[in-house]
Structures are given as structure tokens and as C-alpha cells.
N, C-alpha and C positions, 0 to 999 in steps of 0.2 A: 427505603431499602427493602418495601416486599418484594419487589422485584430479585433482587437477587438475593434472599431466599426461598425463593419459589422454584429460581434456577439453580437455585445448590443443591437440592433433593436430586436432580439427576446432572449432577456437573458434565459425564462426559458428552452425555447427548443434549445438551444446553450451550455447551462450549460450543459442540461440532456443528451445529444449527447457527449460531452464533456465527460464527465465522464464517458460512458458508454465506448467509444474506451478508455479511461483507465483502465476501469476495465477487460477490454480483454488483455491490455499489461501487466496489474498484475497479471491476473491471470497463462499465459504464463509465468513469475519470479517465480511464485508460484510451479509451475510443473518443472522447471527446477532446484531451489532450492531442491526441494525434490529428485532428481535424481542425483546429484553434488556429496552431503558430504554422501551417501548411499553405504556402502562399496563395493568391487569389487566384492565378494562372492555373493552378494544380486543383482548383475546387475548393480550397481551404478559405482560412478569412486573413491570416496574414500577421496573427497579432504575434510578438516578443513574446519570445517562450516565458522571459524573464516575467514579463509585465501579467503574460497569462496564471504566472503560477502567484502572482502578487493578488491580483483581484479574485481568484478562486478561493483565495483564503479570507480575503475581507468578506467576501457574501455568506462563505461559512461561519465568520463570528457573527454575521449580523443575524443570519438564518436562527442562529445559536441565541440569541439573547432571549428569547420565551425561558429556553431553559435556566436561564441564567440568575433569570426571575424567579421563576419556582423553584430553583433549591436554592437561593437567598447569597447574596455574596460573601457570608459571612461563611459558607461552606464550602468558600475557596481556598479558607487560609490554611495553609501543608508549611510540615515542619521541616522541609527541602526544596525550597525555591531557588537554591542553584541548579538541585539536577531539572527542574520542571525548566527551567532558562535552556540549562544544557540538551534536554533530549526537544526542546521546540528550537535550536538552533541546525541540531544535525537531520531534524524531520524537514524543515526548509531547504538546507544543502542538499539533501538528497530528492527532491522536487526539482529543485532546480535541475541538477545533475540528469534527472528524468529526462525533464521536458524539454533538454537539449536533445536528447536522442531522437526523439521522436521531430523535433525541428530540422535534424541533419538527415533523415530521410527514412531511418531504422523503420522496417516494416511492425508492424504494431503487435504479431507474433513471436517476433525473433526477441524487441526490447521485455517482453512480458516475460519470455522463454527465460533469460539469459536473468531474471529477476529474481528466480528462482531459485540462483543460489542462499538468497536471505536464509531459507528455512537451516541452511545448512550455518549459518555465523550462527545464528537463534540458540538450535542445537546445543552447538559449541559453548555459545558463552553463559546459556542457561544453566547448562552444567558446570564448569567450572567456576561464576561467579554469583548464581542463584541457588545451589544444590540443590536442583530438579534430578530427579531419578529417571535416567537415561537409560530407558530400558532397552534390548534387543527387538522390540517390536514397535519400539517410537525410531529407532535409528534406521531398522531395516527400513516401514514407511517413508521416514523421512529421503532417503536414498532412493527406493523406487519410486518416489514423486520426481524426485530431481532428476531420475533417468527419463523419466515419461517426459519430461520439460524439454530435455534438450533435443528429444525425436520431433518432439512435434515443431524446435526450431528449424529442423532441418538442418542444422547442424553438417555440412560434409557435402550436402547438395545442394543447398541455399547459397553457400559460404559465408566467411566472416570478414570484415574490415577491423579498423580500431574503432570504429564508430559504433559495432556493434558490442563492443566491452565498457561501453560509458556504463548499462544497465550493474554490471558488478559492485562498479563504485557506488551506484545510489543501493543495491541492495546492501551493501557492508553497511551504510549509514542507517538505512530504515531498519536492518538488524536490531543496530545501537539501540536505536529507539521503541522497539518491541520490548526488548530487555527491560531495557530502565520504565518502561509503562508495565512491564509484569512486578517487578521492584516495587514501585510505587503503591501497582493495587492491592501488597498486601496491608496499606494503613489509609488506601483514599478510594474513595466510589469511584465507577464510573462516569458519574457528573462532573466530578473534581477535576479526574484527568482528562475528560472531553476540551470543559471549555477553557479550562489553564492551558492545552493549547493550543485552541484556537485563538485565546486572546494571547499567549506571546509569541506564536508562530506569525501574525500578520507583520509586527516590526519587525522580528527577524527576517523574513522576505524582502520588509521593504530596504532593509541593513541589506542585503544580498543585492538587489536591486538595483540600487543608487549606487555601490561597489562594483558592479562590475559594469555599467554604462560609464562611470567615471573613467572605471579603465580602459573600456573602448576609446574614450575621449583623448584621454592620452596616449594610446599607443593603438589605433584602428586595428592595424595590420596584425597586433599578435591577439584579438578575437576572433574564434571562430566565426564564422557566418551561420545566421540564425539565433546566436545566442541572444544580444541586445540588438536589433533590428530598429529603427527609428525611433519614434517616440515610444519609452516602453508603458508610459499610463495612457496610450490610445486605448478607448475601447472601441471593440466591434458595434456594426448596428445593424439593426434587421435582425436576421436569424441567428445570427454569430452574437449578439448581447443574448438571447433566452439559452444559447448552448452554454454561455458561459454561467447565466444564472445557475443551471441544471447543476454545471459543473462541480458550483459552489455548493449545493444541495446534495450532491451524493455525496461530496466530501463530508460532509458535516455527519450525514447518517453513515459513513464508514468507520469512521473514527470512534461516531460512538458504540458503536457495535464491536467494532476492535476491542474500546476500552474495557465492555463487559464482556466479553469473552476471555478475556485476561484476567479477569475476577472469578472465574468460576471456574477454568480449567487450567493447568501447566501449559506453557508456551511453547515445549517440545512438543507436547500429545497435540497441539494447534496445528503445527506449518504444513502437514499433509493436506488439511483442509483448505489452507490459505494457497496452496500450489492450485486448486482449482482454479483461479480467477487466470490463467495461465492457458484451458482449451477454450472459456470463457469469454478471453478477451478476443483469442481466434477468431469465435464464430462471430461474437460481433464487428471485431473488423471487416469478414468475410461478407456479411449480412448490409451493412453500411456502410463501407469505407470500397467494397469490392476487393479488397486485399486478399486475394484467395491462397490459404495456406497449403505446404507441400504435402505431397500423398501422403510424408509421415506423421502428418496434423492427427489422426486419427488412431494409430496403435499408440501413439505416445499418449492421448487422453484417455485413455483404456487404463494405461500403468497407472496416472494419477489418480484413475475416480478406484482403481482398485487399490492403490494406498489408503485411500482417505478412508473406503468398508473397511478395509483390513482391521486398521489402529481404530476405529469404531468400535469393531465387532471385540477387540483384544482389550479394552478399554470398559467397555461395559456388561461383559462376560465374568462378573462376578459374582452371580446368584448361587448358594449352597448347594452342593450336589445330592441328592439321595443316596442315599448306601442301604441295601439290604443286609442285615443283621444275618 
């Protein structure tokens, strides 16, 4: 645990550091989820969104087992194994829910964009079921990040489909699960809550998995397309197996960089930081994928990088004032 007390001497600038190297390991899953289940025709490799979001998590528990080892399994055991069940079942639902969008075609700025409401459930529920102190400068922040999200979707000149609201539904879920992971860290390290769910989010996936190919099987026609795609445990070969390695590898260092930043700072005074992975996923779609974002790609990532100073500067602005006597 020296680690995070090393990092609690300066929580807000530990937290904001914190999440920000998360928000560059998500945004990297982000662009590689999009390149994965994108057919072979299109550049892509073709795999089951389903099946891609099943082997991303197995390579993460395995990536994860060093750590598993050095802090002993006996420092897995938590006095709420329902909610650790429960928040690795709605972090898998809401993967899935992802990686359909990105399967149906959603450009990789708009699904990121539209993600962005998370911070806003977070907020919410942090307040009301966490009693985190909802200040005027975590809500303004939180607000001009979300505005800065929706410009840089293009939002009005892009346009929207239903395909483009799948991302809502997975952020309501990944909310969920930010919450109950701030919940937790006030009685379990960031070790505890890394790999408890890495290790129950894989079955849950593969429950998700086998559920819904089944239901393609029996009823094709009311599956979308893209969702379970033929064999969903084919893996990729060539360059599509090391993308998916990668995959599993940023996942594993996102989560656990989530879990300690959840340890050290409030999870309202976070999601300003966390909207960054949002211009981030942009550029790298722009950079890799050629996805080139709309001319309002750039005053909307303006608004967020100045949320994320703002509630920095309002956060860590507590050093004693001088007074002349």
C-alpha cells in the first residue's frame, strides 16, 4: 500500500494524472475495438464483436496473473461478493453494448462522443448514493466537458441514427460500475478491485456470449447484424491476434489505473478527466483508422482539456493565504 500513500499526499493531482494515463489506455481499446469486428472488405479483421469482447478480457486476466501472485489470493477475499458479481456483470453488458456500435458502423468519435454522458450518471449517482460533495465547480466542469463531447461529435452536422444511442446505454452501465468500484475502494485496494474483475468479468462475458449466439440460433432474423457474426471464439491471425493481444493489455492497465484513481480522489472531481479519452480517441482514430473528425472536433476538445484545468486548478487551490496584519 505505499503506493497509495505516496498518492494520497497530493490526492487531486494523483487522481487527475491517474486518470488521464487511463484515459489514453481507453482510448487505445477504443481504436482497436473499432478495427477488430470491421469486416475484412472494409480493412478490418472481421471478428464477433461478441467473441472480441470475450478474448479481450481473457488476455486481461491472464496479463493480470503476475499481479495476482504478488498480492497473494488471500487478498482477494471482500466482504461483498455480490456487488463485485454485480458491478463485473454490468461492466461486461456494457462492453458488449460498446462493441456493437462500433460493429454497426458508429464512427469511432461520435461512439466515444456520445460516452460521455457517463460522467453525467457518475455525478448523479455519486451524489445521491455515495454522498460525495457536489460542488459548483465539479458540476460546472462536469457540464462543460459534456458540452465540449457533443461538438466535437458533430452533433447537427454529422447526424444521428439509433445506432448512434447504443453508446448511452453502455455509458448508463459503465456509470454503474465506476460507482460501485468508488463504493468498494473505500474498504479494498486497487489490487482487489483490478483483478476480482478481471477474474469474474471473463465468465460473465462468456454468460453474455453463449446468450446471445444462442439467440441468434433461434431466432437469426431478430439479431442485429454484426452483433454474433459466425463462429464467435474464432480468433484473428496475423496482425488481428497481436491487436487483440494489445487489446487485452491496455484493458488490464486501464482498469487498474481506474481502480487507483478511485482510491485517491472523488469520482465526481474524476469524470472531467475521464471525458478526455473522448478528443483522444479522435485523434487516434484520425491518425489510424483515417476517420477524420468534423471541423467541430477541435473547439469541442478545447472545452474539455479546459474542464479538466479548471476542476484541477479549483481542486488543488488550497494552500493558506497571506494576510498582512
Amino acid at each position: 500500500m505505499n503506493q497509495v500513500s505516496s498518492f494520497a499526499k497530493n490526492p487531486a493531482a494523483s487522481g487527475a494524472f491517474l486518470m488521464v494515463v487511463a484515459s489514453i489506455a481507453f482510448a487505445g481499446t477504443n481504436v482497436l475495438q473499432s478495427v477488430l469486428p470491421t469486416p475484412t472488405e472494409y480493412g478490418g479483421f472481421g471478428m464477433s464483436s461478441t467473441g472480441m469482447a470475450f478474448w479481450q478480457y481473457v488476455i486481461a486476466s491472464v496479463l493480470a496473473l503476475p499481479l495476482i501472485m504478488r498480492i497473494g489470493l488471500s487478498n482477494l477475499r471482500t466482504r461483498h461478493p455480490l456487488l463485485h458479481e454485480i458491478r463485473a456483470f454490468v461492466s461486461a453488458l456494457g462492453v458488449h453494448v460498446f462493441v456493437y456500435g462500433f460493429a454497426s458502423g458508429v464512427p469511432i468519435w461520435q461512439m466515444v462522443t456520445l460516452l460521455a454522458t457517463g460522467p453525467l450518471f457518475v455525478i448523479l449517482a455519486s451524489t445521491l448514493f455515495l454522498g460525495e460533495r457536489a460542488s459548483a465547480a465539479r458540476i460546472a466542469a462536469g457540464l462543460v466537458g459534456f458540452v465540449g463531447a457533443i461538438i466535437v461529435s458533430g452533433v447537427g452536422t454529422e447526424g444521428l441514427t439509433w445506432y448512434t444511442l447504443i453508446p448511452i446505454v453502455a455509458a448508463a452501465l459503465w456509470a454503474t460500475t465506476d460507482v460501485l468500484t468508488k463504493y468498494l475502494s473505500r474498504e479494498e485496494s486497487p489490487e482487489t478491485l483490478t483483478i476480482s474483475l478481471l477474474v469474474l468479468v471473463t465468465p460473465n462475458h462468456l454468460l453474455i456470449l453463449l446468450a446471445v449466439n444462442a439467440f441468434a440460433w433461434l431466432a437469426p432474423t431478430l439479431v442485429p447484424a454484426g452483433l454474433a457474426t459466425g463462429f464467435p471464439f474464432a480468433l484473428p491471425s496475423g496482425d488481428g491476434l497481436w491487436l487483440l493481444l494489445l487489446l487485452g493489455a491496455l484493458t488490464a492497465a486501464a482498469q487498474y489505473l481506474l481502480s487507483f484513481a478511485y482510491k485517491v480522489a472523488d469520482a465526481t472531481y474524476l469524470q472531467p478527466f475521464g471525458d478526455l479519452k473522448v478528443p483522444l480517441s479522435g485523434l487516434l482514430g484520425w491518425i489510424f483508422l483515417s476517420q477524420t473528425p468534423s471541423v467541430w472536433f477541435w473547439p469541442g476538445s478545447v472545452l474539455i482539456l479546459a474542464a479538466s484545468l479548471f476542476i484541477l486548478w479549483a481542486e488543488t487551490d488550497r494552500r493558506p493565504k497571506l494576510s498582512v496584519a
